[in-house]
TORDRENFI-897786 format. One record per atom (N, C-alpha, C, O): x, y, z; atom name; residue number from 1. Coordinates in steps of 0.02 Angstrom, whole numbers. Layout:
% residues N
+--------+--------+--------+------+------+
!      u !      v !      w ! name ! resi !
+--------+--------+--------+------+------+
!      X !      Y !      Z !   CA !  NUM !
...
+--------+--------+--------+------+------+
***
This chain:
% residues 106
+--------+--------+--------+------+------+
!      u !      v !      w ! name ! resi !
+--------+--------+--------+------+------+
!    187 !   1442 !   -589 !    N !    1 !
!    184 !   1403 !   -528 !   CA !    1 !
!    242 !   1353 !   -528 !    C !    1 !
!    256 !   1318 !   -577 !    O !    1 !
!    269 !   1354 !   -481 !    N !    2 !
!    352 !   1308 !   -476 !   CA !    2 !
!    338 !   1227 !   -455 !    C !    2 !
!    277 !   1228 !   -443 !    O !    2 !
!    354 !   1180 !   -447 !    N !    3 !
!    362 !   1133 !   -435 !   CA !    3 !
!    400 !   1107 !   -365 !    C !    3 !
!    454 !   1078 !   -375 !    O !    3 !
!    380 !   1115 !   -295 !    N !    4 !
!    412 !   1093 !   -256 !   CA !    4 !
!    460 !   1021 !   -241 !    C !    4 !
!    436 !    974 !   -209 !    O !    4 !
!    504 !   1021 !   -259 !    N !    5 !
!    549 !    953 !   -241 !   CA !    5 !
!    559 !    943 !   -153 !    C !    5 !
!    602 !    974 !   -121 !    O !    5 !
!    514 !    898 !   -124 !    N !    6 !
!    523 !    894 !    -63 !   CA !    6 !
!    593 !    839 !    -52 !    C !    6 !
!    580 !    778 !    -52 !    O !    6 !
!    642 !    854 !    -44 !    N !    7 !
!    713 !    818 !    -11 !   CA !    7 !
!    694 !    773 !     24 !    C !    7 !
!    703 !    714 !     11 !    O !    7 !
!    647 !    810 !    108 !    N !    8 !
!    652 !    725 !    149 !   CA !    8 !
!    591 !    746 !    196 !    C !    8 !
!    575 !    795 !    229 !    O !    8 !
!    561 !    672 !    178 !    N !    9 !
!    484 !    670 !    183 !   CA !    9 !
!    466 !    602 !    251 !    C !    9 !
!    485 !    549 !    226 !    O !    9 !
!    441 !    590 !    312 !    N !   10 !
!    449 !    548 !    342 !   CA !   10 !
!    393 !    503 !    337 !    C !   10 !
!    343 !    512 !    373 !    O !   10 !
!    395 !    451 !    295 !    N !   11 !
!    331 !    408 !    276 !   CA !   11 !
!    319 !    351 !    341 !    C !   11 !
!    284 !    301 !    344 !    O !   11 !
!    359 !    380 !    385 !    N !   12 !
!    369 !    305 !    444 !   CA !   12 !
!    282 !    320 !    469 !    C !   12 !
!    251 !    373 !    466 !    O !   12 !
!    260 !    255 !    493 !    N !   13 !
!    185 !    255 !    531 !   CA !   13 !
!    202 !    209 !    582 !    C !   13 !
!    258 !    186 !    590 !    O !   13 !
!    158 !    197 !    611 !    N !   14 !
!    138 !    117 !    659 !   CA !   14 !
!     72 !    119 !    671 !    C !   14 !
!     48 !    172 !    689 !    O !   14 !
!     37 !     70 !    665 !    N !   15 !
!    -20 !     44 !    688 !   CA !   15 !
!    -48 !      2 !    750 !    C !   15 !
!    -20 !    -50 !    768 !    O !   15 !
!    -95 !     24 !    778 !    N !   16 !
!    -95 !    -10 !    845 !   CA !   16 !
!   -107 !    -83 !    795 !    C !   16 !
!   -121 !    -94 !    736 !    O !   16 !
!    -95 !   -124 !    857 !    N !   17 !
!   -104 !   -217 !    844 !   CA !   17 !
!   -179 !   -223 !    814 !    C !   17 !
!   -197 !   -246 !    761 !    O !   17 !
!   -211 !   -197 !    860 !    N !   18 !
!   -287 !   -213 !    840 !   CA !   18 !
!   -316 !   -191 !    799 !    C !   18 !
!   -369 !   -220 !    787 !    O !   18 !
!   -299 !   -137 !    761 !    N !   19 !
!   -331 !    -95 !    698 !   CA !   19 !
!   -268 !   -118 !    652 !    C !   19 !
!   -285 !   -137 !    596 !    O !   19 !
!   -221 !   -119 !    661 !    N !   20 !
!   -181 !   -191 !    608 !   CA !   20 !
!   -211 !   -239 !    572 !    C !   20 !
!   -205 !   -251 !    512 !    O !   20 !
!   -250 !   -271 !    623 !    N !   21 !
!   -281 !   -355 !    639 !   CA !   21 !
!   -349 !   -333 !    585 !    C !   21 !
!   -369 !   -365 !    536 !    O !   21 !
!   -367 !   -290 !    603 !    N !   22 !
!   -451 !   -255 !    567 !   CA !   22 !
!   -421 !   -242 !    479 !    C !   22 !
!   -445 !   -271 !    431 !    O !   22 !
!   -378 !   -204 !    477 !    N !   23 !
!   -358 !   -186 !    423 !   CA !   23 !
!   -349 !   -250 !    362 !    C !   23 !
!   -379 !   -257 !    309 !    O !   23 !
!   -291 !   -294 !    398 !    N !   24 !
!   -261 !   -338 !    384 !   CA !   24 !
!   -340 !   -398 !    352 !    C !   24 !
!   -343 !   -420 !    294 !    O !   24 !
!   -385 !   -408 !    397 !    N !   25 !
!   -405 !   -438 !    394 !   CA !   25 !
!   -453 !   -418 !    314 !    C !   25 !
!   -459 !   -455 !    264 !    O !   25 !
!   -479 !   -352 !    324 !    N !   26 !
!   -495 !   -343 !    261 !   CA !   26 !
!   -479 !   -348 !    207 !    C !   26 !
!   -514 !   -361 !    158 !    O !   26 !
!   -396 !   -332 !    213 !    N !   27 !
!   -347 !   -339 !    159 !   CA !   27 !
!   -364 !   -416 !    108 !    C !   27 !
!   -357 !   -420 !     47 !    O !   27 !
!   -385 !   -463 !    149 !    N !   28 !
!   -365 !   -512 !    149 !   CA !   28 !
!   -430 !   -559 !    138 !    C !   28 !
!   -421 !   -619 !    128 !    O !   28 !
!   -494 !   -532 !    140 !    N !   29 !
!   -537 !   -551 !    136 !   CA !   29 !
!   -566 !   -572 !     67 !    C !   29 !
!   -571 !   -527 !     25 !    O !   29 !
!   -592 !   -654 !     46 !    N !   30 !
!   -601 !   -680 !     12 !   CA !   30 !
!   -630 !   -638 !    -48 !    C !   30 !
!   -602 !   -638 !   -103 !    O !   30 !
!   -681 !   -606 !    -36 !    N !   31 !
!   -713 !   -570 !   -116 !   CA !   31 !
!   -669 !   -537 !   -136 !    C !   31 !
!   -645 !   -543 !   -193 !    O !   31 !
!   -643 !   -478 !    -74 !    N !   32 !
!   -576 !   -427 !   -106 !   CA !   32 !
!   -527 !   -458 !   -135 !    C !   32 !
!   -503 !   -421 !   -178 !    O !   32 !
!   -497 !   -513 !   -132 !    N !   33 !
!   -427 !   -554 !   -151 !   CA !   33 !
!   -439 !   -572 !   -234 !    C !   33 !
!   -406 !   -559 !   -285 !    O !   33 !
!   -507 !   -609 !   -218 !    N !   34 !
!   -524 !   -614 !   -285 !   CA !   34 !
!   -550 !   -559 !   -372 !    C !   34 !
!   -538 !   -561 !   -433 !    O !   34 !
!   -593 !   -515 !   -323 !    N !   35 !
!   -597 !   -443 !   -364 !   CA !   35 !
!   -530 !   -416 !   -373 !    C !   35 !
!   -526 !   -396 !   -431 !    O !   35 !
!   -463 !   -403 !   -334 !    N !   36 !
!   -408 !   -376 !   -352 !   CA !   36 !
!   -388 !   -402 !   -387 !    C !   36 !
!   -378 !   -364 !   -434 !    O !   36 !
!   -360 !   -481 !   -404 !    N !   37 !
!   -349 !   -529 !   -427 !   CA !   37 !
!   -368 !   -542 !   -496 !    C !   37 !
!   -333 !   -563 !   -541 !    O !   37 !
!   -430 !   -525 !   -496 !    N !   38 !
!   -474 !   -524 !   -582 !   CA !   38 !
!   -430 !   -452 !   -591 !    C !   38 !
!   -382 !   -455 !   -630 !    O !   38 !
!   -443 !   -390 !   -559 !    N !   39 !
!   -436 !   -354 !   -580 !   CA !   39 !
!   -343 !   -341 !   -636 !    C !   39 !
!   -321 !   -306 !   -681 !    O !   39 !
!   -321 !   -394 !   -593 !    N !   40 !
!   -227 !   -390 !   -614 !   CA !   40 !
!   -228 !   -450 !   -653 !    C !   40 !
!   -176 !   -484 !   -647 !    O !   40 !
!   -277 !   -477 !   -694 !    N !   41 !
!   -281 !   -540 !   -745 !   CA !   41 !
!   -223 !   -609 !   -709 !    C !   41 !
!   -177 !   -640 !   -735 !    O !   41 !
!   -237 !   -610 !   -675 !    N !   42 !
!   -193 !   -670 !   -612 !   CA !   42 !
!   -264 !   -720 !   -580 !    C !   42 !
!   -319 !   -700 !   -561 !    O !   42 !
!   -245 !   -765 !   -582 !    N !   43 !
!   -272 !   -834 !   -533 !   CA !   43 !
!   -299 !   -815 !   -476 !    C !   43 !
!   -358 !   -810 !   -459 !    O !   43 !
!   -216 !   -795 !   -426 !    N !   44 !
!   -222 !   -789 !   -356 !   CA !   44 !
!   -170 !   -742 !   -314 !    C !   44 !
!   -112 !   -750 !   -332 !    O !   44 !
!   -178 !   -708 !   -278 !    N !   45 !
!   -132 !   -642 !   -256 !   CA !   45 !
!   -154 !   -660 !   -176 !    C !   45 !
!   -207 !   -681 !   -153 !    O !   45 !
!    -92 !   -642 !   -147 !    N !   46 !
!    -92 !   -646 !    -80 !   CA !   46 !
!    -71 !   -597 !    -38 !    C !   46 !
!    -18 !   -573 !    -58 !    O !   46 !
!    -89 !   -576 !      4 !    N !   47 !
!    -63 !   -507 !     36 !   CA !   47 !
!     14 !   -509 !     80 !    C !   47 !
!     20 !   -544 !    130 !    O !   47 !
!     51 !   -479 !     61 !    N !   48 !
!    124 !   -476 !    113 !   CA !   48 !
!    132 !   -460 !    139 !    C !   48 !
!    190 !   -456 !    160 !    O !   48 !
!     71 !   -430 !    171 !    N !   49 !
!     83 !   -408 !    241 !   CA !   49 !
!    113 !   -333 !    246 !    C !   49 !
!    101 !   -292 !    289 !    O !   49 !
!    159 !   -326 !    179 !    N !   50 !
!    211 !   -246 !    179 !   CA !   50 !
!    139 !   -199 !    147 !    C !   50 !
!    103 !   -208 !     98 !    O !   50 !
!    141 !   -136 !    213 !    N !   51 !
!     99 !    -66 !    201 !   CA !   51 !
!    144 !    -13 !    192 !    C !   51 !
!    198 !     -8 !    222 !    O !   51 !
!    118 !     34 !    142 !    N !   52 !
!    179 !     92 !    157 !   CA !   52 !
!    130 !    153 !    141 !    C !   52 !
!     90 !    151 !     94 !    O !   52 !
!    139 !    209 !    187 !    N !   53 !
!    128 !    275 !    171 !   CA !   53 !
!    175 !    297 !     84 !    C !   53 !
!    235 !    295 !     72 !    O !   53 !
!    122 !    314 !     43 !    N !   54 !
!    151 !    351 !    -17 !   CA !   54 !
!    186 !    421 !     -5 !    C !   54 !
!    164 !    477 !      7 !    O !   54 !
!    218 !    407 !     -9 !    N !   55 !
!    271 !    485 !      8 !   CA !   55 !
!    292 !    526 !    -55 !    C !   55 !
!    321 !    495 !    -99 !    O !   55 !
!    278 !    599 !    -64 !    N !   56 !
!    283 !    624 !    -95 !   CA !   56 !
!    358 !    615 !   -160 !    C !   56 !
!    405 !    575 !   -152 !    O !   56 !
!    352 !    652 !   -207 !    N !   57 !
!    411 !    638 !   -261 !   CA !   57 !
!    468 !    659 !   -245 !    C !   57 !
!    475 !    716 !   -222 !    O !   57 !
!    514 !    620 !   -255 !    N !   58 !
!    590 !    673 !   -208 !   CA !   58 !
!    661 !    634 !   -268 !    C !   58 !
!    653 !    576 !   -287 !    O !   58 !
!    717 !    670 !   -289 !    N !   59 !
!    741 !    615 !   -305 !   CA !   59 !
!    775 !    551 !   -280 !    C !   59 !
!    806 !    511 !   -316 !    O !   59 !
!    767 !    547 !   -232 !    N !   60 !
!    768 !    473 !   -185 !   CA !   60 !
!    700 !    443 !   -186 !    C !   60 !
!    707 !    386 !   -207 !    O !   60 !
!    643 !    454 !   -176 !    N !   61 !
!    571 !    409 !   -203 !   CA !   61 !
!    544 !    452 !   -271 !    C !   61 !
!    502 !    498 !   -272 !    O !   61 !
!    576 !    425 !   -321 !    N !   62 !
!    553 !    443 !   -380 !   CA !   62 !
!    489 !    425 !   -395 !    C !   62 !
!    444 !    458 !   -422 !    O !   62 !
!    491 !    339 !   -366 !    N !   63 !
!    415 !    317 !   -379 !   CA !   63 !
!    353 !    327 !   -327 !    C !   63 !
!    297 !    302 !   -331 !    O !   63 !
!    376 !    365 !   -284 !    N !   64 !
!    316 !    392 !   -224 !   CA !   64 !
!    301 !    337 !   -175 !    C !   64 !
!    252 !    325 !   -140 !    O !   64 !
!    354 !    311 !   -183 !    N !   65 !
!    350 !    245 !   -106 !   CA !   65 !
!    424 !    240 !    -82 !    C !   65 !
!    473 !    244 !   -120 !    O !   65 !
!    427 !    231 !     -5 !    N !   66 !
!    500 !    219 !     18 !   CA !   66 !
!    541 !    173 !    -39 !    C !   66 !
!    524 !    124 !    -73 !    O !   66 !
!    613 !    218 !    -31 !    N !   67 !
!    648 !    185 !    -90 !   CA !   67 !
!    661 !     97 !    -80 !    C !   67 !
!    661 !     56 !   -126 !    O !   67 !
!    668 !     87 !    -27 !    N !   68 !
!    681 !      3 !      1 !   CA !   68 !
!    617 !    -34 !    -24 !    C !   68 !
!    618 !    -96 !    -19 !    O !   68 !
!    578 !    -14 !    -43 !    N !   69 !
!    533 !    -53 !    -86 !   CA !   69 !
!    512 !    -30 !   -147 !    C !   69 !
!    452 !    -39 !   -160 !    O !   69 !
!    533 !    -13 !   -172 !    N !   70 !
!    548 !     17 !   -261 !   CA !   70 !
!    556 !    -65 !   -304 !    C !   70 !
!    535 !    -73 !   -362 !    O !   70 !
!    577 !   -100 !   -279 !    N !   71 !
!    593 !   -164 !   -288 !   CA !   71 !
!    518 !   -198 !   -308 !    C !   71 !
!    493 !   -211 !   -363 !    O !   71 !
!    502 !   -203 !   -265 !    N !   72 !
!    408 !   -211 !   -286 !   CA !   72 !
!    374 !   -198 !   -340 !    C !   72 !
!    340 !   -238 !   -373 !    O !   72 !
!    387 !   -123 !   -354 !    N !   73 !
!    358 !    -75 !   -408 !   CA !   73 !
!    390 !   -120 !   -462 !    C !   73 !
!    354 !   -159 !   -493 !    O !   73 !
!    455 !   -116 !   -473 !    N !   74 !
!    497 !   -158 !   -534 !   CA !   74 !
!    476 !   -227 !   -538 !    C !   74 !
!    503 !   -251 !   -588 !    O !   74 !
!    442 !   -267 !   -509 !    N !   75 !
!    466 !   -329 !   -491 !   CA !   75 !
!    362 !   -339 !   -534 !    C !   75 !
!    315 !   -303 !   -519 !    O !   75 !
!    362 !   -392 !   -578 !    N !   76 !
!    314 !   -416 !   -606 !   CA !   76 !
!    262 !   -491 !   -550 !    C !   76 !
!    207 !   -518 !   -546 !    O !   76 !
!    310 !   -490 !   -528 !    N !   77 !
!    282 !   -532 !   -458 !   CA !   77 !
!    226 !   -498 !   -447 !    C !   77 !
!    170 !   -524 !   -453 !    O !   77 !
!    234 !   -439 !   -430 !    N !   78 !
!    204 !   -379 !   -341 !   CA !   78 !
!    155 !   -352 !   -379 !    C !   78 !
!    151 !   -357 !   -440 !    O !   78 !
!    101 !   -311 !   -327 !    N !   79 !
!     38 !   -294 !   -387 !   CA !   79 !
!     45 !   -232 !   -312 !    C !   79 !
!     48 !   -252 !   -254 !    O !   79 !
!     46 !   -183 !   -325 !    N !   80 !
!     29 !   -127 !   -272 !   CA !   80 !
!    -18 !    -83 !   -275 !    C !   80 !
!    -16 !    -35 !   -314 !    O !   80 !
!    -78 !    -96 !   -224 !    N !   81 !
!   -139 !    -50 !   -226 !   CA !   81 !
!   -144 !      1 !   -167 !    C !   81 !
!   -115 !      6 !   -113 !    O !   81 !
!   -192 !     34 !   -199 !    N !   82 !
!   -209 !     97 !   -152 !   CA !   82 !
!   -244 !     51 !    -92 !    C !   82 !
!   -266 !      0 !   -118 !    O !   82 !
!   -254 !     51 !    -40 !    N !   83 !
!   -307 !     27 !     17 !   CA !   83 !
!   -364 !     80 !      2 !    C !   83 !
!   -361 !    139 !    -14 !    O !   83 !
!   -414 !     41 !     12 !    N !   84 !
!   -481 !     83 !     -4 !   CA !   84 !
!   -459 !    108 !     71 !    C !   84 !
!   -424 !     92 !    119 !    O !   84 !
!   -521 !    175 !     38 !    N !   85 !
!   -529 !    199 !     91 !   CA !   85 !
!   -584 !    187 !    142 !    C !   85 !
!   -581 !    210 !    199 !    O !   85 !
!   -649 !    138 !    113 !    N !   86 !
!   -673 !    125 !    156 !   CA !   86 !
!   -646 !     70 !    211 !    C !   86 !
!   -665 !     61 !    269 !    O !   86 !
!   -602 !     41 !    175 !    N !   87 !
!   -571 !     12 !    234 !   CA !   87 !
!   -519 !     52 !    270 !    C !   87 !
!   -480 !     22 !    306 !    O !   87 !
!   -515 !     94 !    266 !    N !   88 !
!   -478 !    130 !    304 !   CA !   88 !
!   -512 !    168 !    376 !    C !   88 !
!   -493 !    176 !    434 !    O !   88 !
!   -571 !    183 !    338 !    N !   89 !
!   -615 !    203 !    396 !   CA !   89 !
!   -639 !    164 !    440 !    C !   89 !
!   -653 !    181 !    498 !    O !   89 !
!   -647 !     83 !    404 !    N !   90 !
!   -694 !     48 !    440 !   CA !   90 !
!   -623 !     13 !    500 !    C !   90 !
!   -643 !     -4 !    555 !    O !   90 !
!   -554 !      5 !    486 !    N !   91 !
!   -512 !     10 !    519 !   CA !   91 !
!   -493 !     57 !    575 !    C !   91 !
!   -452 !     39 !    617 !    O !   91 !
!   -529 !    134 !    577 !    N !   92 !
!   -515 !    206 !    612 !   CA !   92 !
!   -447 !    213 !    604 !    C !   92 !
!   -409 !    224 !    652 !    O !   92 !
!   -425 !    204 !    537 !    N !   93 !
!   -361 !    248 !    535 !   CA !   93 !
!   -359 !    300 !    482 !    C !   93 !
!   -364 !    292 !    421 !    O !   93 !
!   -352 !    354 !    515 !    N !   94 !
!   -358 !    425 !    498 !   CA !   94 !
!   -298 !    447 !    498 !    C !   94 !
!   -301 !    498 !    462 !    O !   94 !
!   -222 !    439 !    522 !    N !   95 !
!   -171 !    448 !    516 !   CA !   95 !
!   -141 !    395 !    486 !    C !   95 !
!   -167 !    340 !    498 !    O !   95 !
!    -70 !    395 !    433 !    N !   96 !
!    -91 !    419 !    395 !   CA !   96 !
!   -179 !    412 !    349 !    C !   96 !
!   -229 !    378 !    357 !    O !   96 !
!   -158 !    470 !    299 !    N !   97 !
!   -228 !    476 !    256 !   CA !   97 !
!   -229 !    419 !    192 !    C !   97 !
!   -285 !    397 !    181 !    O !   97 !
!   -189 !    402 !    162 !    N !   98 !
!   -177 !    346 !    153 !   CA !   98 !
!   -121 !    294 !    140 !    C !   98 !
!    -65 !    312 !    159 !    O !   98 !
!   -124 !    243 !    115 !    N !   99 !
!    -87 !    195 !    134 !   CA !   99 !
!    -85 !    147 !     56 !    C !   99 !
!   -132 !    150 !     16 !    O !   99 !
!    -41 !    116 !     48 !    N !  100 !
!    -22 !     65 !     -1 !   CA !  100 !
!    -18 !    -13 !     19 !    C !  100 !
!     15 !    -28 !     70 !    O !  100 !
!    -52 !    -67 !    -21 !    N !  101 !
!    -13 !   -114 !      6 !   CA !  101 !
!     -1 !   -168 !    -56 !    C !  101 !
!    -31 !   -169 !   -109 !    O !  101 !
!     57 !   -217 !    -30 !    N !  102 !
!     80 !   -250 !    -93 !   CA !  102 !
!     56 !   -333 !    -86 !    C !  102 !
!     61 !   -367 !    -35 !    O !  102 !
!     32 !   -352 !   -144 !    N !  103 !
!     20 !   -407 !   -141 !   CA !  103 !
!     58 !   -451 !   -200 !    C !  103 !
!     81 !   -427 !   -252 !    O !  103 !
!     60 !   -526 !   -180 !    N !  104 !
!    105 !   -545 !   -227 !   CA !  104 !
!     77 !   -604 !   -291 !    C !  104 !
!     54 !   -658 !   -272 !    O !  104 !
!     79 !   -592 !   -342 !    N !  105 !
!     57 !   -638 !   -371 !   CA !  105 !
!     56 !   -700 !   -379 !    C !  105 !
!    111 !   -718 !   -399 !    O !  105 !
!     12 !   -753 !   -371 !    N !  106 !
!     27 !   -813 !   -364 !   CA !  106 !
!      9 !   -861 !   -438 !    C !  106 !
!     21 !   -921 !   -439 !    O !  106 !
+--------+--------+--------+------+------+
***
C-alpha cells in the first residue's frame, strides 16, 4: 500500500458570524479554559481567536496545519487543540469535519 503525498490541499473555511459567536463562546468558556489549562500544566490560557482546518501532510504542511502558522506549533507560548467535537455539533458546524484552535499561554 503506497503513501499518498497530497501537493495542494485547500484548508480555507469561513464561518457564519453567529455559529462563530456559539463556537467561540464555548471555546472560551470558564470550566473548558481551566480543564485545558490543567491539562497543559499552565495557570491560565486564553483563546486567539486563530481556527484552522488540519490539512492533510504535504511537504509544505509537514505539521498538518497551514504553513503560516507552523509558528505556533514551534512556539512554547501556543498550546493547539483539537475542538471537541461536541462543540462542534452544538455550534452546527459540519463543514469542515474538524477544526483546530490555538490558545496562548499565560
Amino acid at each position: 500500500m503506497k503513501i499518498k503525498v497530497i501537493e495542494n490541499f485547500d484548508g480555507s473555511f469561513t464561518l457564519d458570524r453567529e455559529i462563530q459567536s456559539i463556537l467561540f463562546s464555548l471555546l472560551t468558556g470558564e470550566k473548558f479554559l481551566q480543564q485545558v489549562a490543567e491539562q497543559a500544566n499552565c495557570q491560565t490560557i486564553t483563546f486567539t481567536e486563530i481556527l484552522f482546518q488540519p490539512v492533510p501532510y504535504s511537504p509544505g504542511t509537514p505539521k498538518g496545519m497551514p504553513a503560516e502558522l507552523e509558528k505556533y506549533h514551534q512556539s512554547p507560548e501556543y498550546l493547539i487543540i483539537n475542538v471537541p467535537p461536541n462543540f462542534m455539533f452544538a455550534a452546527k458546524i459540519f463543514q469542515p469535519s474538524r477544526l483546530c484552535a490555538i490558545y496562548q499561554r499565560l
